[in-house]
Backbone as XML, in Angstrom:
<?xml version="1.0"?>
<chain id="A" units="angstrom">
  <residue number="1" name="UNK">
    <atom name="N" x="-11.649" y="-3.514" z="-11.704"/>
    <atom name="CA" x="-11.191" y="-2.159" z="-11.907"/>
    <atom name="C" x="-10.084" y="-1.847" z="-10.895"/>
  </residue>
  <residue number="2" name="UNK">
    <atom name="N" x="-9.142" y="-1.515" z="-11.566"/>
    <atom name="CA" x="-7.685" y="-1.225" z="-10.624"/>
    <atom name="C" x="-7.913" y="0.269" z="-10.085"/>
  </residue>
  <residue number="3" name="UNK">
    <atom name="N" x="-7.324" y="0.234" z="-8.670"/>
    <atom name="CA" x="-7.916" y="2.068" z="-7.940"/>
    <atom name="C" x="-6.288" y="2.512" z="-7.940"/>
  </residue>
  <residue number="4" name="UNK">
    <atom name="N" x="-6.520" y="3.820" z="-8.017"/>
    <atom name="CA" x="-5.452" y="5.139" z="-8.476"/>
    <atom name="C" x="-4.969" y="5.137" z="-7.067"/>
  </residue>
  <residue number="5" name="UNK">
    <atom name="N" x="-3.809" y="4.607" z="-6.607"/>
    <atom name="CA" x="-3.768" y="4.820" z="-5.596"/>
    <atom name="C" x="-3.147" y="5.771" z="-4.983"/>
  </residue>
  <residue number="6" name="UNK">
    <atom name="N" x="-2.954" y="6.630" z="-6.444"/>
    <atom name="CA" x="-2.185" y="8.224" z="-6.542"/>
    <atom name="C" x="-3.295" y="9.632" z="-6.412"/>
  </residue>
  <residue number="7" name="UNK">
    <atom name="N" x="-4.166" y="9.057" z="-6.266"/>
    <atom name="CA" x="-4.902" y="9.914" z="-6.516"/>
    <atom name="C" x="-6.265" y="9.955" z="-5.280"/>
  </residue>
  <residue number="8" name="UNK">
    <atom name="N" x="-5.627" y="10.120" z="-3.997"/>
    <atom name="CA" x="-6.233" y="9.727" z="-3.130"/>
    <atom name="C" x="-5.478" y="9.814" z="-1.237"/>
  </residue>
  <residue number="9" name="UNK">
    <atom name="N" x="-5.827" y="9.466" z="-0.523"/>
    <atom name="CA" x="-5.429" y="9.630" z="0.561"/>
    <atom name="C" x="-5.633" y="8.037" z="1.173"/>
  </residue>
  <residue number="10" name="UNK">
    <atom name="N" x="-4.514" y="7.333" z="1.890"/>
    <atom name="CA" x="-4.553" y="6.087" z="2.024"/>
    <atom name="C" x="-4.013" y="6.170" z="3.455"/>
  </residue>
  <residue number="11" name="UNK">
    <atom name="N" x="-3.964" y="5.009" z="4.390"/>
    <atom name="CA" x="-3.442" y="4.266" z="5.146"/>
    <atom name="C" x="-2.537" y="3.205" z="4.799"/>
  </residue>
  <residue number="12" name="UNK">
    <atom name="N" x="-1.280" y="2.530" z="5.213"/>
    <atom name="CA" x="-0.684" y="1.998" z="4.803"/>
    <atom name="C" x="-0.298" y="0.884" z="6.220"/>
  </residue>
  <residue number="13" name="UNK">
    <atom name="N" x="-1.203" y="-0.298" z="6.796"/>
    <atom name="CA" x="-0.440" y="-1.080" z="7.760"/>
    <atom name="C" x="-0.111" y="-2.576" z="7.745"/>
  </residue>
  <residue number="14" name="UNK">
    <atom name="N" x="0.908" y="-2.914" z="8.568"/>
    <atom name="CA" x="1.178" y="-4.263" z="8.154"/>
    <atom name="C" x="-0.077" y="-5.307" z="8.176"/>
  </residue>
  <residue number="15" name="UNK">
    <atom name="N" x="-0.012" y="-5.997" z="8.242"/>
    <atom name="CA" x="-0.814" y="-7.462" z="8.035"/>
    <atom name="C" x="-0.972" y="-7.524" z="9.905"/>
  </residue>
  <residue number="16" name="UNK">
    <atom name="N" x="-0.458" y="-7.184" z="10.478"/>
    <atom name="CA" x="-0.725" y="-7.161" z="12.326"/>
    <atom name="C" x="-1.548" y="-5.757" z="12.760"/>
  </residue>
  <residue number="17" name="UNK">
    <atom name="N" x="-1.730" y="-4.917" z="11.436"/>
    <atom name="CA" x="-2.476" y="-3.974" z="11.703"/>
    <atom name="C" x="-1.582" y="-2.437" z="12.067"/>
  </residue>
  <residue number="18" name="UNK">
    <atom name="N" x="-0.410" y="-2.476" z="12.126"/>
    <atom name="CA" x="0.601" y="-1.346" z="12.988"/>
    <atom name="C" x="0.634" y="-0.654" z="11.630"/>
  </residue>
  <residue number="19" name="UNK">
    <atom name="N" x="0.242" y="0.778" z="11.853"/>
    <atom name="CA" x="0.634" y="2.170" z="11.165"/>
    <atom name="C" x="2.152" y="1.648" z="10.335"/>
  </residue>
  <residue number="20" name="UNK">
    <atom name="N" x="2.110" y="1.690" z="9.295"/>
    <atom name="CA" x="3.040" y="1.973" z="8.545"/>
    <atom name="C" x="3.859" y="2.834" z="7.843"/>
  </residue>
  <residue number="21" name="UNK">
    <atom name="N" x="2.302" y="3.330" z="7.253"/>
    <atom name="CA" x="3.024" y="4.733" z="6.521"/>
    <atom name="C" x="1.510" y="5.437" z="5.877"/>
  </residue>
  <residue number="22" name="UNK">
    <atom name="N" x="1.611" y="6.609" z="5.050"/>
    <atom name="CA" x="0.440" y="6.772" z="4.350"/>
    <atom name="C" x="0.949" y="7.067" z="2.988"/>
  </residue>
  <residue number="23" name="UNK">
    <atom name="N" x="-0.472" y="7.124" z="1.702"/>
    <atom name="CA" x="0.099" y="7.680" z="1.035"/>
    <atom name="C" x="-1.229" y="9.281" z="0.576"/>
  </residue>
  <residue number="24" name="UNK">
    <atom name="N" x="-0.523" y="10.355" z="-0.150"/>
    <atom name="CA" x="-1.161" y="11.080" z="-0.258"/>
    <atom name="C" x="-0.784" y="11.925" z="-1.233"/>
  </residue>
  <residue number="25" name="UNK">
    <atom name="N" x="-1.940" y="11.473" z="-1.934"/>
    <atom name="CA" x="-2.347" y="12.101" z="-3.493"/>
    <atom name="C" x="-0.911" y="11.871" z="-4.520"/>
  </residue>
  <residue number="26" name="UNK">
    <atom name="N" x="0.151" y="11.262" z="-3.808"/>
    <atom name="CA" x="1.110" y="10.670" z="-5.251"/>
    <atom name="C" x="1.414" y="9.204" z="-5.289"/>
  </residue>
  <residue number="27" name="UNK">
    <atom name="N" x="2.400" y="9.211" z="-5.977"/>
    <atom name="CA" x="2.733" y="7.992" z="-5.921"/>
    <atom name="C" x="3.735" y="7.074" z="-4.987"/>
  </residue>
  <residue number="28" name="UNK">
    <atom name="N" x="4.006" y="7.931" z="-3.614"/>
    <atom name="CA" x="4.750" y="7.283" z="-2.259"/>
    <atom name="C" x="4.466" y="7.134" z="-1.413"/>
  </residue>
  <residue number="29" name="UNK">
    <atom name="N" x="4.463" y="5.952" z="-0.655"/>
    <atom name="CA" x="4.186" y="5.161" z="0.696"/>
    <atom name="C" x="5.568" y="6.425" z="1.701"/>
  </residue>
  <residue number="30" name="UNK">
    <atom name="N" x="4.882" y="6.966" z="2.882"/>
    <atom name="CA" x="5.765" y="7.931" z="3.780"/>
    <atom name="C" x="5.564" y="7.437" z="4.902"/>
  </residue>
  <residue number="31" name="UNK">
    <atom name="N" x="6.490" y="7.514" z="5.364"/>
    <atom name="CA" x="6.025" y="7.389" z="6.925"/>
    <atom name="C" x="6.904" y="8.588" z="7.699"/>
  </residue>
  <residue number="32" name="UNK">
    <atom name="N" x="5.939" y="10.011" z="8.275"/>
    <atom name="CA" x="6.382" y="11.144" z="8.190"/>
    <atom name="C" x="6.743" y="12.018" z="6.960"/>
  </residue>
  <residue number="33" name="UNK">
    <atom name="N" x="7.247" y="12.714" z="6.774"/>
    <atom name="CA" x="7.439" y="13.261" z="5.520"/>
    <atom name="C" x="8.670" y="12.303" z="4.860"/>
  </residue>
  <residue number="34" name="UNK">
    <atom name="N" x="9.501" y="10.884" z="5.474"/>
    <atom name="CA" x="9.858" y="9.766" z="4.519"/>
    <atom name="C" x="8.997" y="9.497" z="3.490"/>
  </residue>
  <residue number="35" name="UNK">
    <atom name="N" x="9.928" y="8.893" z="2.074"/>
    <atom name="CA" x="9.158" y="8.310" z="1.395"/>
    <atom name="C" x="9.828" y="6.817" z="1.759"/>
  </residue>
  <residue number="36" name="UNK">
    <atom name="N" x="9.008" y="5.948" z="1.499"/>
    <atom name="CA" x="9.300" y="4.587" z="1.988"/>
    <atom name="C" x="9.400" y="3.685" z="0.898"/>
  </residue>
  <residue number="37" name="UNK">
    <atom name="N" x="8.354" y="3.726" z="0.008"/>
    <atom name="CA" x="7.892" y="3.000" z="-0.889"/>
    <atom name="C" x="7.398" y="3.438" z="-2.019"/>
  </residue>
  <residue number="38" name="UNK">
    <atom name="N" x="7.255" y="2.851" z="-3.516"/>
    <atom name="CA" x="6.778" y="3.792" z="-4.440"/>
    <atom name="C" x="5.620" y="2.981" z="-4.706"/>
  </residue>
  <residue number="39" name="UNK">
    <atom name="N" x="4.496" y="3.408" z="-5.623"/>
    <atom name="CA" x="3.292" y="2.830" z="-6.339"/>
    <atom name="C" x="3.537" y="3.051" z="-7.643"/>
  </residue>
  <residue number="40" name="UNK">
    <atom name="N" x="3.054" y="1.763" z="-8.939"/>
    <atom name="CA" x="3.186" y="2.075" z="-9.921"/>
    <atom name="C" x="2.158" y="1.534" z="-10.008"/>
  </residue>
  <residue number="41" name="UNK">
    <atom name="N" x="0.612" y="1.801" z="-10.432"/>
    <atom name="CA" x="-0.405" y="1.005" z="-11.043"/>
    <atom name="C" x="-0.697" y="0.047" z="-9.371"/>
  </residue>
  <residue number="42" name="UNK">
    <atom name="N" x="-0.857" y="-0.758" z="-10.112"/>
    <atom name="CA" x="-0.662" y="-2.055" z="-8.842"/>
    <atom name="C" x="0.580" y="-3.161" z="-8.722"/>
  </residue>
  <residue number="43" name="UNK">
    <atom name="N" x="1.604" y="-2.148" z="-8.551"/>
    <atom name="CA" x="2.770" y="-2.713" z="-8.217"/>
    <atom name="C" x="3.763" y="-2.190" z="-7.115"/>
  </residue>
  <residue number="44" name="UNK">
    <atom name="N" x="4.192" y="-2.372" z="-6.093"/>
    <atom name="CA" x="4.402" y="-1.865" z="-5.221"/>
    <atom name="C" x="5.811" y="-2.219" z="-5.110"/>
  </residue>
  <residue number="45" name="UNK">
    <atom name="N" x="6.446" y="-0.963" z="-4.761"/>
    <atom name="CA" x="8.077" y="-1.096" z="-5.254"/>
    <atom name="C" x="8.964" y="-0.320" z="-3.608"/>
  </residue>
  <residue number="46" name="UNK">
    <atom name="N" x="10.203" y="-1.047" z="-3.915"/>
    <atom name="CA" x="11.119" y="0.048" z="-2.843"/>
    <atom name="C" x="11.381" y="1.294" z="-3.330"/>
  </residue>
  <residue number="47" name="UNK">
    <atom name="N" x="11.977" y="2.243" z="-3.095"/>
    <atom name="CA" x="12.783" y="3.548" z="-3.350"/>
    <atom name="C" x="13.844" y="2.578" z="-4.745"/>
  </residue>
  <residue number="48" name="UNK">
    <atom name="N" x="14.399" y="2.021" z="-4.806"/>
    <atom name="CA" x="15.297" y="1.752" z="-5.616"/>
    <atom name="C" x="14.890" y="0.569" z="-6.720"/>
  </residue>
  <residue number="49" name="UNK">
    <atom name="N" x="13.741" y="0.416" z="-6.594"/>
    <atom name="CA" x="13.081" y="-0.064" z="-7.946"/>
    <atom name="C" x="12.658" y="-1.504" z="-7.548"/>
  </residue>
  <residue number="50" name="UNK">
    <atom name="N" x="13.194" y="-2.149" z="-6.721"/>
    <atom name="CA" x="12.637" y="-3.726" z="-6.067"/>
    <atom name="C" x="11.412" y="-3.906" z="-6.062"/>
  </residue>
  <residue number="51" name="UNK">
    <atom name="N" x="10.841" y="-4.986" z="-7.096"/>
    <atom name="CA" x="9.160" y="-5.236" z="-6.598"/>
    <atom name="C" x="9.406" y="-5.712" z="-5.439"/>
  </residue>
  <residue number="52" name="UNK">
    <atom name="N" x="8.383" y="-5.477" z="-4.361"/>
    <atom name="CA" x="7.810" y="-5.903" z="-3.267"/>
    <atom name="C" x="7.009" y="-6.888" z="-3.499"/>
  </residue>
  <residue number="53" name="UNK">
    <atom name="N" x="5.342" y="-6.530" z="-3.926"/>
    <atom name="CA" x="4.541" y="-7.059" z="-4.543"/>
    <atom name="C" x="3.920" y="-6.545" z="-5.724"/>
  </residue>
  <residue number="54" name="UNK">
    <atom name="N" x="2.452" y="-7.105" z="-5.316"/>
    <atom name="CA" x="1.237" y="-6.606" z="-6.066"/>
    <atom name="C" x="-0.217" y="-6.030" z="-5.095"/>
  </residue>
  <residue number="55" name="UNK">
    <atom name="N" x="-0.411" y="-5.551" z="-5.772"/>
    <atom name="CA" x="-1.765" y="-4.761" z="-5.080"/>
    <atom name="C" x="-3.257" y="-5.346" z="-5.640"/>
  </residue>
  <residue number="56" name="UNK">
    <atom name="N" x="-3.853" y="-6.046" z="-5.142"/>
    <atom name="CA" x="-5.432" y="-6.454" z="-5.584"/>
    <atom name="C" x="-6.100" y="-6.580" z="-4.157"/>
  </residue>
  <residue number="57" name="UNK">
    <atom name="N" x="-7.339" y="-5.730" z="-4.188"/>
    <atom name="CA" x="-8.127" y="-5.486" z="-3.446"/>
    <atom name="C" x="-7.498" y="-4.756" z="-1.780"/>
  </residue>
  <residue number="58" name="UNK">
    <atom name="N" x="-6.642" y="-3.900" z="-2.214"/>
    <atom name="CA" x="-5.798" y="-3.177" z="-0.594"/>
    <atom name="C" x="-5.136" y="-3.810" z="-0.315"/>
  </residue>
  <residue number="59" name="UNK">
    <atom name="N" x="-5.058" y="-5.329" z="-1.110"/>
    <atom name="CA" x="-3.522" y="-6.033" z="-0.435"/>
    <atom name="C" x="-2.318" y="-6.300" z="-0.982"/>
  </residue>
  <residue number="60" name="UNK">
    <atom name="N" x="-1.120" y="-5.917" z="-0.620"/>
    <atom name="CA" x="-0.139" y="-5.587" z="-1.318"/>
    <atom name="C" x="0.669" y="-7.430" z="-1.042"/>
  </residue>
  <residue number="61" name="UNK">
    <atom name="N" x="0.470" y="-8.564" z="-1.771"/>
    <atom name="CA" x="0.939" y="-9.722" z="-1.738"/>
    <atom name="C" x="2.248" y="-10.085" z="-2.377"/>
  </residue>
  <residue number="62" name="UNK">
    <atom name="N" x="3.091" y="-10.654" z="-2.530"/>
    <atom name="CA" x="4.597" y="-10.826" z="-2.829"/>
    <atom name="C" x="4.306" y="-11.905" z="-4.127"/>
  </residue>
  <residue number="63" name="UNK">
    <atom name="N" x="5.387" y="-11.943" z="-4.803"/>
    <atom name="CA" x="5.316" y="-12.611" z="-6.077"/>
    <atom name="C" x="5.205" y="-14.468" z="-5.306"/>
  </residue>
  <residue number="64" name="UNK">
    <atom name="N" x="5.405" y="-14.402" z="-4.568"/>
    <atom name="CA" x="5.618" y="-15.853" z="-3.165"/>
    <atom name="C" x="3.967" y="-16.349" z="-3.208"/>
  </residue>
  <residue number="65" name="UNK">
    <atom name="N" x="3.118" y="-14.752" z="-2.973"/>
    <atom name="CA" x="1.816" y="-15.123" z="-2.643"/>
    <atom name="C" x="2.172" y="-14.174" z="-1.087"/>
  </residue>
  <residue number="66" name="UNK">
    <atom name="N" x="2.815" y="-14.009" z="-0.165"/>
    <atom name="CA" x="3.019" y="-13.558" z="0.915"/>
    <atom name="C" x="2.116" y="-12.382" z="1.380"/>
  </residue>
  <residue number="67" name="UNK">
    <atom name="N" x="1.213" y="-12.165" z="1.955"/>
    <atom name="CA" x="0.613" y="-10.837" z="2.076"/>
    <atom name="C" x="1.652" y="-10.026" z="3.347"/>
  </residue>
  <residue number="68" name="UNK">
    <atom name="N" x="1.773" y="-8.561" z="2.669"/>
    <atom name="CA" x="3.108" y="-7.865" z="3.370"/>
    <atom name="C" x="1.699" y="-6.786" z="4.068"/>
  </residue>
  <residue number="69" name="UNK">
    <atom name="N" x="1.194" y="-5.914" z="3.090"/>
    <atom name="CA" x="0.516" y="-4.728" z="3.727"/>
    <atom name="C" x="-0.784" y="-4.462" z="3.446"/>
  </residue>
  <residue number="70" name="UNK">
    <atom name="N" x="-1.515" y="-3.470" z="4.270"/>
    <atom name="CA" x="-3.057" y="-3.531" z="3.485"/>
    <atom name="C" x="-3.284" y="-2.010" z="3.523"/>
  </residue>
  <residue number="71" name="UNK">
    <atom name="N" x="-3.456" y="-1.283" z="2.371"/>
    <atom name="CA" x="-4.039" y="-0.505" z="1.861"/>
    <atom name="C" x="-5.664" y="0.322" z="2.123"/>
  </residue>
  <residue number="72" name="UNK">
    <atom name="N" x="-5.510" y="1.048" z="2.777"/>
    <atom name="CA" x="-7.141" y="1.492" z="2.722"/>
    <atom name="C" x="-7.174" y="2.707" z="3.041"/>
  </residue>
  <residue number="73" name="UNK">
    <atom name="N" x="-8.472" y="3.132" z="2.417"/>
    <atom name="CA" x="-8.806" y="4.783" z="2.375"/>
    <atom name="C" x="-9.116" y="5.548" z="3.739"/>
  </residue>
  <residue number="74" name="UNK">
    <atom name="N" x="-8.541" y="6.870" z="3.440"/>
    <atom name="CA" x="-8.740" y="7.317" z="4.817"/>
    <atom name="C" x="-10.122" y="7.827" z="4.830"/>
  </residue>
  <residue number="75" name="UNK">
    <atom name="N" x="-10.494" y="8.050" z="4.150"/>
    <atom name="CA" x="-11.917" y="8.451" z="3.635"/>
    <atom name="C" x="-13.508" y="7.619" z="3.985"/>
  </residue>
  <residue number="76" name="UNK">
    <atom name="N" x="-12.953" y="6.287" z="4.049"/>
    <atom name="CA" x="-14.400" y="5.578" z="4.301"/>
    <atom name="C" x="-13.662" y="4.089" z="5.481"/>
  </residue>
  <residue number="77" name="UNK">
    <atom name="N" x="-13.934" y="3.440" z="5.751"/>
    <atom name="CA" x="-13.769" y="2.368" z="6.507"/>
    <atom name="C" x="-13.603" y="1.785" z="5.376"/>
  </residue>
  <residue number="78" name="UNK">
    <atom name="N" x="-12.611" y="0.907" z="6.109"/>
    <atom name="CA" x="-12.298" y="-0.637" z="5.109"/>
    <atom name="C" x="-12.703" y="-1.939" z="5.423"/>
  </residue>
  <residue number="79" name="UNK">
    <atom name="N" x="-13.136" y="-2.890" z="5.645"/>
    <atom name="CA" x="-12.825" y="-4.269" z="6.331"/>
    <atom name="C" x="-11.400" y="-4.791" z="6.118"/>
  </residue>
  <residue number="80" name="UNK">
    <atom name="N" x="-10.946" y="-5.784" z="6.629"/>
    <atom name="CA" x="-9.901" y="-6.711" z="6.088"/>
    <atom name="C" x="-9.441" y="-7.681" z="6.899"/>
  </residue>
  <residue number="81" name="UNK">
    <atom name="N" x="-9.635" y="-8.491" z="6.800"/>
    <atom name="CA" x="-9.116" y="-9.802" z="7.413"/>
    <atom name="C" x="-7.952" y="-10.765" z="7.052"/>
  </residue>
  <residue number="82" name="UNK">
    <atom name="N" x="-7.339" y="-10.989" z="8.314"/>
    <atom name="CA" x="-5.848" y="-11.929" z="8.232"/>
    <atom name="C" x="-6.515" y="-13.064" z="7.767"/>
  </residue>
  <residue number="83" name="UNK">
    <atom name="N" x="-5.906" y="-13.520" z="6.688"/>
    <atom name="CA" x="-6.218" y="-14.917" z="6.194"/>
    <atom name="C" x="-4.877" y="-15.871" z="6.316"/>
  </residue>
</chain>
């Protein structure tokens, strides 16, 4: 089951763990009132339409396989581990 990631309040940090950005209740990655990044479903895009990656399970991975960012709710704890 794919999660709304519009519809919700998120954390957004790299793979080293550093604050990135958040997102909240739409469909853009901000960092401050920036938008940084867009969400479509589970596809994770620049401002100007560039896939980045994909999104499965909070991790936003590159068409490479590359894991870029990890996703998680501000709402409950997440786990996640560097693999």
């Amino acid at each position: 089951m794919m999660i709304d990631y519009c519809k919700g309040q998120y954390t957004v940090r790299d793979m080293n763990g550093a604050l990135f950005g958040r997102i909240d209740e739409d469909e853009c990655v901000r960092s401050g009132s920036a938008p940084r990044f867009r969400i479509d479903g589970d596809e994770f895009y620049t401002l100007d339409g560039v896939l980045i990656g994909f999104i499965q399970s909070g991790i936003v991975t590159t068409p490479k396989g590359e894991r870029r960012y990890i996703i998680a709710s501000e709402y409950g704890k997440r786990s996640w581990h560097k693999k």
